[in-house]
C-alpha positions in Angstrom: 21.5 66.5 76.3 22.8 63.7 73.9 25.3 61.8 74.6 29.1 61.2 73.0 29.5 57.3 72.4 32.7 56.1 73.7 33.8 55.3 70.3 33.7 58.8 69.1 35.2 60.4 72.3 38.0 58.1 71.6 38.9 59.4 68.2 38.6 62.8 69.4 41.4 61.9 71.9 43.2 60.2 69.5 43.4 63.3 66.9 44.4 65.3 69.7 47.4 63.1 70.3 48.3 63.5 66.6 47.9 66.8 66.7 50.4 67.4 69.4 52.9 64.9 67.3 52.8 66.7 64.3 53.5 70.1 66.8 56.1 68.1 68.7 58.2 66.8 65.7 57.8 70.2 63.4 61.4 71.9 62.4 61.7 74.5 65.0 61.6 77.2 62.2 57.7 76.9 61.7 57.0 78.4 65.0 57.2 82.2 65.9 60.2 83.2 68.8 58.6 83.5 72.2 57.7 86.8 73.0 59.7 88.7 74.9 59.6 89.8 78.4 56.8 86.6 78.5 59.1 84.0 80.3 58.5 80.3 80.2 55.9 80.7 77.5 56.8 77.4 75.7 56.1 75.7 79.5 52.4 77.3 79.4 51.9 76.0 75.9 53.1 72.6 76.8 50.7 72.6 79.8 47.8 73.2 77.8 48.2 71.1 74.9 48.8 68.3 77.5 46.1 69.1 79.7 43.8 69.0 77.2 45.4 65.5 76.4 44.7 64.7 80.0 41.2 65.7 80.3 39.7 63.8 77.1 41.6 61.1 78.0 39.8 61.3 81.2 36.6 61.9 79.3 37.5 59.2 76.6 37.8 56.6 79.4 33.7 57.1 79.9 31.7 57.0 83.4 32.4 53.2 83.9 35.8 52.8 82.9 37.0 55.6 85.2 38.4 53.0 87.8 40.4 50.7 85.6 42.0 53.8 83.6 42.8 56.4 86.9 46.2 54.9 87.3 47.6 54.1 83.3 45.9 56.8 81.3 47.7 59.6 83.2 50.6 57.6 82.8 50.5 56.6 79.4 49.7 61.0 78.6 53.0 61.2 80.9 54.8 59.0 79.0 53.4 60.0 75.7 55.0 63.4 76.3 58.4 62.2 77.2 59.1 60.1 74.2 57.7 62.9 71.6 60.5 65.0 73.6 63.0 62.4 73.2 62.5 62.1 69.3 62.7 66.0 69.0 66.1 65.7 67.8 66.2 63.2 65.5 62.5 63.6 64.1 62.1 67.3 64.5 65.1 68.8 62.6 67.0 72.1 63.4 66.2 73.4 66.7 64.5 70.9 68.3 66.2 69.6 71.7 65.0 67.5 74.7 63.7 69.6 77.5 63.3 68.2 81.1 61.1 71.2 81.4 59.4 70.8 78.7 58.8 67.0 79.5 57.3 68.0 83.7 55.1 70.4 82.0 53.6 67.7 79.3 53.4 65.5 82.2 51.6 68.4 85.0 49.6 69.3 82.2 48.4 65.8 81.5 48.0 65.1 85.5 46.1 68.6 86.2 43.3 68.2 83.9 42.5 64.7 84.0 42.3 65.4 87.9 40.4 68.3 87.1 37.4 66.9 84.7 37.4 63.6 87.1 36.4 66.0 89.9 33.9 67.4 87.6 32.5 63.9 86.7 32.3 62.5 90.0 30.2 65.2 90.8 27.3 63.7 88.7 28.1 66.4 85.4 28.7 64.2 83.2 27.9 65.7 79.8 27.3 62.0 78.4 24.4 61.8 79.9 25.0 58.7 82.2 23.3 58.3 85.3 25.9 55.7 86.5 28.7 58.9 86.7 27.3 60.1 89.4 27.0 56.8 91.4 30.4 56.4 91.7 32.6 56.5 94.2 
């Protein structure tokens, strides 16, 4: 299997990010209503966008730098998601609001997945193709 340099997992995380800006500041009017009888939709959707935030920040951080970043990646994909909620209504336009809910499912999303793929690389799958992965604790 070849391996993803560092460099190029980075960007990938990095045009994620952007992507889930330009979603987060849009003018309310470009998205569809949620469907009805499909509750907390908009929570589900927040999840995943963030949890794939979280996971290639986990894979972005790359089999050595695992230790350093476990604590301030998560955070900084926490955080991330806060402030894009708190600019909602003064970057996003008409119907855009703050949402505490909105902001805990950025953050679980973000949390969940990184936890998730660092299980999966501890256990020595780590689709870069490092040996060292799987050596660490």
């Amino acid at each position: 299997m070849t391996s993803v340099s560092l460099v190029v997992r980075r960007w990938i995380c990095a045009g994620h990010a952007a992507l889930i800006a330009v979603l987060s500041l849009a003018p309310a009017w470009l998205f569809p209503p949620s469907p009805p009888g499909v509750p907390g939709i908009d929570k589900a959707v927040h999840v995943g966008l963030y949890g794939i935030l979280g996971a290639l920040l986990r894979w972005a951080a790359g089999p050595w730098g695992k230790r350093r970043a476990a604590g301030w990646l998560p955070a900084a994909g926490g955080t991330y998601g806060l402030l894009l909620e708190w600019l909602q209504p003064w970057i996003g336009g008409a119907g855009r609001a703050f949402s505490w809910g909105d902001a805990a499912a950025n953050l679980a999303g973000v949390a969940l997945f990184w936890w998730a793929v660092d299980r999966f690389l501890r256990r020595g799958n780590d689709p870069s193709g490092h040996p060292a992965a799987a050596a660490q604790p």
